[in-house]
N, C-alpha and C positions, 0 to 999 in steps of 0.2 A: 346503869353500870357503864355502860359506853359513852354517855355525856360525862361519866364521872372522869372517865381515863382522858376523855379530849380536854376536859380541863386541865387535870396534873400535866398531860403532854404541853398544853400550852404553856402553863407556868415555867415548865422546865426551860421549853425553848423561850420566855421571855428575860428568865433570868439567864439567860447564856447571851442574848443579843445586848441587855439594859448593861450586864456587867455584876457581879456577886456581887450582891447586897453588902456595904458595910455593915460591923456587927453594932457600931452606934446607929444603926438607923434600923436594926434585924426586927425592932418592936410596931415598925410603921406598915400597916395592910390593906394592901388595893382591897376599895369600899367592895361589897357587894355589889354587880350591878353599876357599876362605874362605864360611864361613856367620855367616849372623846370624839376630836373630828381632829381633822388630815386639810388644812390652809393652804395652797400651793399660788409661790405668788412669781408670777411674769414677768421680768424687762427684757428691753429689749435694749443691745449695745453693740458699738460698731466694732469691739472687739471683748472676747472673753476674758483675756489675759489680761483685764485694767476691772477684773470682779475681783473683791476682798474676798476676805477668807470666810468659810461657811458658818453659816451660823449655827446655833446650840438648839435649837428647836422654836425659841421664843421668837414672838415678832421682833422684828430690830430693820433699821435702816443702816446697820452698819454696813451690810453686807453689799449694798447699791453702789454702784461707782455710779461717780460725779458725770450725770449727761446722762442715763439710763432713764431709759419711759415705759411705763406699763405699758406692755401689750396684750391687746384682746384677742379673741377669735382662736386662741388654742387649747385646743382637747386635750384632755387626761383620762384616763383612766384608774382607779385604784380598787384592789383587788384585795381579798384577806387569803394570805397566805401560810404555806405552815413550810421549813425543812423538810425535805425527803427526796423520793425517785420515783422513777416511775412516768408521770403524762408532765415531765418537768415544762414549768416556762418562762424559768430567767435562771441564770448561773451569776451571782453575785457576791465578789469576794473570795470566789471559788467554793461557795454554796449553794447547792441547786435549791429549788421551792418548787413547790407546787400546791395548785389551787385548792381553797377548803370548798369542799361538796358543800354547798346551798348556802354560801359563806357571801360576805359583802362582794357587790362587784357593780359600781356604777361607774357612768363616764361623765364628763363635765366640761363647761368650755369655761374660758377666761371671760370675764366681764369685762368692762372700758376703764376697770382700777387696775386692771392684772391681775386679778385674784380668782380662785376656786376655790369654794368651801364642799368636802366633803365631809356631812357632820352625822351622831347619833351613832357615833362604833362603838362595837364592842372593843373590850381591851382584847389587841390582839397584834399578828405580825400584818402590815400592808404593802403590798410591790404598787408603786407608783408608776405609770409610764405616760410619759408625753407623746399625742398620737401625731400632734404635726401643726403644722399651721402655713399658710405660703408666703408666709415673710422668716418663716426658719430656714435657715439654711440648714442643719445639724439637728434634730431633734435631740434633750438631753436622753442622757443613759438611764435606763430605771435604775429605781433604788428603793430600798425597802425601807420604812418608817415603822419604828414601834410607839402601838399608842398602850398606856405611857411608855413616854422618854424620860431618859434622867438628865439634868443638868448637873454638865461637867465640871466638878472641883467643888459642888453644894457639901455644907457640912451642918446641914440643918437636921434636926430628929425631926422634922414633921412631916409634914406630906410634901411640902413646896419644892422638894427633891425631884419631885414626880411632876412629870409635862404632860398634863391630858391632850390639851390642846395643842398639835404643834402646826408649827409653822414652815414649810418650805420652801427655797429660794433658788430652783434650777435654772441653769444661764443657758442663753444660745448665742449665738452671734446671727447677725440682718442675713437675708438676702441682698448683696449690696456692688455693686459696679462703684470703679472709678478710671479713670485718666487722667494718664501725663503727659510730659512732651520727654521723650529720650532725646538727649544730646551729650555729645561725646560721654558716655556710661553711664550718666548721672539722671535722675529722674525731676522734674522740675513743671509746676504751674508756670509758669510764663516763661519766654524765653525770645530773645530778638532773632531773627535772620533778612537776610536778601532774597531779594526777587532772587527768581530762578534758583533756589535754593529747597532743599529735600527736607522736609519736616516728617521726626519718625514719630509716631503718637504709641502710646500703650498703654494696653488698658487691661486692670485683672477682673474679674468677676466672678464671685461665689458659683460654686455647682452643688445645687441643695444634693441632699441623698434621698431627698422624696419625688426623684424627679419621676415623669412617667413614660413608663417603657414604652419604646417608639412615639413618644410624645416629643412638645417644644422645646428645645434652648436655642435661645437665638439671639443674636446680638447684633445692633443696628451704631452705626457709627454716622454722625452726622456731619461735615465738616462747611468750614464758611464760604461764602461766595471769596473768593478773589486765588482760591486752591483747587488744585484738582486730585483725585488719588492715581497715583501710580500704575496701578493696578499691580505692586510689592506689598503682601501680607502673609504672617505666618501667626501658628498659633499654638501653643503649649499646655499641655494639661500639666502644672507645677507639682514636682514631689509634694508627695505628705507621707507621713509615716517611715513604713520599710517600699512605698511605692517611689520608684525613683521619675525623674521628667520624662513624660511620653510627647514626643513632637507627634503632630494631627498631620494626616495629608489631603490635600486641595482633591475633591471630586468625592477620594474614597472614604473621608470623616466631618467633613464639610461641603459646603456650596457659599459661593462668594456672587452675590448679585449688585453690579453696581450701576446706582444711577444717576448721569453727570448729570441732568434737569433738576431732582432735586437735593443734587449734594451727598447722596447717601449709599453705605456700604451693608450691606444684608450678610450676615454670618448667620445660616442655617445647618447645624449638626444631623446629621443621619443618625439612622440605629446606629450603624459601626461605629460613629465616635461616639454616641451617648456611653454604648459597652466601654470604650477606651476610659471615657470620663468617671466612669465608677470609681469608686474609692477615692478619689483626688475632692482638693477642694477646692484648688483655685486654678482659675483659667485664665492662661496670658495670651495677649494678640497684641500684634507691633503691626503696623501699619503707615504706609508712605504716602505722603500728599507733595505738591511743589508747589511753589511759593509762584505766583502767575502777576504779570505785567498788572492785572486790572488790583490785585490786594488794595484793597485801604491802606494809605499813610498815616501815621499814629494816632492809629485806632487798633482796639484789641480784637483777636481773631479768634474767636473761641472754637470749639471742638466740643462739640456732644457725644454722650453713647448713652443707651439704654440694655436694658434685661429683659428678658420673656421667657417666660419659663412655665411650663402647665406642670403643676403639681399631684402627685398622687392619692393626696389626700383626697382632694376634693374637686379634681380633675379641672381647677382654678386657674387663669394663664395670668401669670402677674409680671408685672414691668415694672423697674427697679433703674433709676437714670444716675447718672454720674453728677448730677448736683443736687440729688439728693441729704436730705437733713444738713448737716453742717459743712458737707462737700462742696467746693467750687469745680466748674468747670478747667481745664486748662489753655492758654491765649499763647498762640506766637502776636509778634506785633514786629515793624518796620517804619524806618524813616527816612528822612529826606534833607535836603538844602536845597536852596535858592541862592543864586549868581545873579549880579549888576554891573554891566561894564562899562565905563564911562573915561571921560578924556580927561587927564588929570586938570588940565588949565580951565578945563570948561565943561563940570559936571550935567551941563544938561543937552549934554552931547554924549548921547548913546552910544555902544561902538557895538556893529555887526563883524559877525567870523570869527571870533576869538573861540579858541577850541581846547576843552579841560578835558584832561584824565583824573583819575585818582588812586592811590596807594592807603592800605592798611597803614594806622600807626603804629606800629610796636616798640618802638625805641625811641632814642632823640636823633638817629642818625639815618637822615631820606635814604639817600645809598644804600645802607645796610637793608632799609625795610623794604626800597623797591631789588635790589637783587633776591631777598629770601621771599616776598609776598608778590611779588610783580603786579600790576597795573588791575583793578577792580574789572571783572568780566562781567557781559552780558551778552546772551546770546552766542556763547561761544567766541566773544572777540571781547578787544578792549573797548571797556565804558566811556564814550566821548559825550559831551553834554556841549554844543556849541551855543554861543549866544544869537538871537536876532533881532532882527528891527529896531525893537526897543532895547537891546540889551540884555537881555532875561537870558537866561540858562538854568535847568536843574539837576539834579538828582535824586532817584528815589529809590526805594527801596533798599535803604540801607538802615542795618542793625544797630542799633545803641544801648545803652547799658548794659546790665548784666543777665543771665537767665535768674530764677528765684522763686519762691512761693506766693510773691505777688509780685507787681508791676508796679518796678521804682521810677517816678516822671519825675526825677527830679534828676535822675542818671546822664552822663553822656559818654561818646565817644567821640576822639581825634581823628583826622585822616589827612593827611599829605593834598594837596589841592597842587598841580601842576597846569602851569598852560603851555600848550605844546606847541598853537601858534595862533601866533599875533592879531589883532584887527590890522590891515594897510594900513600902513604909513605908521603903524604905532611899533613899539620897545615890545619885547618879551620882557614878561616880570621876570626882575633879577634871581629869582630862589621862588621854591616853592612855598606855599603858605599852608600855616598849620588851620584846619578848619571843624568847628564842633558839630554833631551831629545830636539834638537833643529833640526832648518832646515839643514841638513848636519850631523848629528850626526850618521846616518846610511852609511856615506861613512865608506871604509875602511883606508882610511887616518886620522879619527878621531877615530878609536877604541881606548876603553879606556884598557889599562894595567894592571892586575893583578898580583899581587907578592904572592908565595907561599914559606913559611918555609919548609924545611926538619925539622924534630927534632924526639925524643926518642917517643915513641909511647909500652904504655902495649901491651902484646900479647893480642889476642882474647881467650876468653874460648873458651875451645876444639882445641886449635892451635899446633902444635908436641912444642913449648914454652913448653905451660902450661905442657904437657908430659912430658918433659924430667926435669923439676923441680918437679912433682909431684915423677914420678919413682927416682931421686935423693933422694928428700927426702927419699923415703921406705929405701933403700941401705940403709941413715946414721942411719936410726931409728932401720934399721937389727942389724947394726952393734954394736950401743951402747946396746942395748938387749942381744947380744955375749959376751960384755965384762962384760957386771954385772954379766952375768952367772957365766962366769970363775970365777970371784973372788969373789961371792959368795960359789964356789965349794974349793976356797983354804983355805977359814975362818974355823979352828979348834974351834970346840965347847967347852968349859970351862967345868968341869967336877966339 
């Protein structure tokens, strides 16, 4: 009698989840003794919000966005469930369930297709739950399958209305790190600067919700030989939901370990920030390096980070890098020129001492660009590059093209090229020269050429010049003095 009532109760509650039967189909009756199985299939994708829409129960690829890979190694569970109160253990839809006494209840993991088959059910209600895995950030929400299912808008009278077998396609998003390079507000893979210049890097990184209590998250930032870090970072646990930004504090929710031998920044979370990090899902860190005399000339300067994270599931510590899957790392880069100074009449006559500054281009008007941008600094003064011996002068460390998602080597930049003074005995160039600064423009196969005039040049005051013209003159001024004398002495006075 009591198997008879848990049957009608289930009917009832299948036909309240499946939908009232139409009445062209009121003649079609689950078989006796009818089984199904419960298909759960896994991708894995660097964002949930680029998953189609769900599917009807059948298998289908519609529902896979484009770049989605099975993923293995994640546990389910599915349980046969019924409506009610009492020892409830899922609220779905604003329905509570609870477990059937001596009813289906196995767990299962994903194979290397992404699938789990839980097969040989009775026709009944199943709560599904995904227990975790250490590449989910989010595990998804349970959800209840009834086996059978109906497919939606069927106007078939036969059975094929009815879905024994279904199929389900719950999404997560990676556990997944990246970086940029922040400059002026904008977020950018590559981007030029100057020595001695502040390069701000930021990087977000998922905070699973399986993280484990007083366990690891830790984030390792690696940056290139030719930068040092500031020892400027801060870090953010990003709104989600109704959580709004929690700013982290240095000591009391982190520890910052840096090491200038091998380049690297250690961000370790305490208890108090893992508690703060709850409920959030994305963690931001902006971090400061400076662009150093020894950087490589154009060549790309990449920036590393990694994830670590020990998981609750399976107390797993898993590391998660910023160029991972289809991720690139992010590059500042920097360049340079090369100077040639020689004597216009006789090129292979080097000229020593000649001494350049340089000015931003911004306009066509030098005036205007060096009063608004003034004279390229280094080291707290103005940028001089003088030539020697052989003539050579350079410049380095100076930005060209644009910032962007990759690195354009086809790019350049102008800059004003002034010489402020002369080799001896030579001319100041008449005007300043317009000069590019591109990828290659630091070889010495592309040095640019300078021509210098010989010409007539005043002496300097106080130079034996000015002497021996000053002493001349006395001599003639003596001399015309002697003659007026004389012939003032032979003028005979009128009487």
């Amino acid at each position: 009698m009591k198997t008879m009532i848990r049957k009608i109760a289930l009917l009832l509650t299948l036909a309240l989840v499946l939908g009232m039967v139409p009445f062209a189909q009121a003649d079609v009756i689950i078989p006796q003794g009818a089984k199904g199985s419960i298909t759960v299939h896994k991708y894995l994708m660097d964002d949930v919000s680029e998953a189609n829409d769900a599917n009807d129960g059948r298998r289908s690829t519609a529902t896979i966005p484009s770049g989605a890979i099975p993923l293995p190694g994640v546990e389910f569970r599915v349980r046969e469930v019924v409506p009610g109160t009492g020892d409830v253990i899922a609220t779905i839809g604003g329905v509570t369930y609870v477990a059937v006494t001596s009813g289906y209840d196995q767990m299962k993991t994903t194979t290397s297709s992404g699938r789990a088959r839980f097969g040989n059910l009775d026709v009944a209600l199943y709560l599904v739950e995904e227990l975790g895995s250490d590449l989910v950030t989010v595990p998804a929400e349970p959800f209840i399958v009834s086996v059978p299912t109906t497919i939606e808008g069927s106007t078939s009278t036969a059975n094929d209305w009815l879905l024994f077998n279904v199929h389900c396609y719950p999404k997560n998003e990676d556990a997944a790190i990246e970086k940029f390079i922040l400059k002026d507000g904008d977020l950018y893979k590559s981007a030029p600067y100057f020595i001695d210049e502040t390069v701000t890097w930021f990087i977000t990184a998922s905070i699973p919700s399986t993280l484990t209590p007083g366990g690891a998250y830790k984030i390792t930032d690696t940056y290139s030989e030719g930068l040092s870090f500031t020892g400027s970072l801060a870090a953010t646990a990003a709104a989600h939901g109704s959580l709004p930004d929690v700013g982290l504090v240095l000591t009391t929710d982190y520890t910052v370990n840096a090491n200038a031998t091998n380049r690297t920044v250690e961000i370790n979370f305490t208890a108090a920030g893992l508690a703060k990090l709850d409920g959030h899902r994305i963690l931001e860190i902006t971090l400061d390096t400076l662009v150093l005399d020894t950087c490589p000339i154009e060549e790309a300067v990449p920036n590393h980070a990694e994830l670590s994270f020990t998981n609750s599931i399976n107390s797993h510590e898993t590391t998660r890098g910023s160029d991972d899957d289809d991720k690139i790392d992010p590059e500042m880069y920097t360049g340079g020129l090369r100077l040639l100074k020689v004597d216009a009449a006789n090129v292979n006559t080097k000229l020593a001492g000649a001494r350049f500054k340089l000015v931003e281009k911004t306009s066509s008007d030098f005036a205007a660009d060096r009063a608004a941008n003034g004279y390229i600094q280094r080291d707290g003064s103005d940028y001089v590059a003088v030539t020697d011996a052989n003539g050579q002068a350079s410049f380095k460390g100076l930005p060209y093209g644009d910032s962007g998602d990759v690195f354009n080597g086809s790019a350049s930049t102008e800059y004003w090229l002034v010489e402020v003074k002369a080799p001896t005995g030579y001319r100041l160039l008449g005007s300043p020269e317009i000069v590019p600064v591109y990828f290659g423009s630091y070889d010495v196969a592309n040095e640019i050429t300078l021509y210098n005039q010989k010409g007539f040049q005043f002496p300097l005051t106080g130079g034996t010049g000015a002497l021996l013209f000053v002493v001349g003159g006395v001599i003639l001024l003596g001399l015309a003095g002697i003659v007026a004398v004389s012939k003032k002495k032979d003028v005979v006075p009128t009487l």
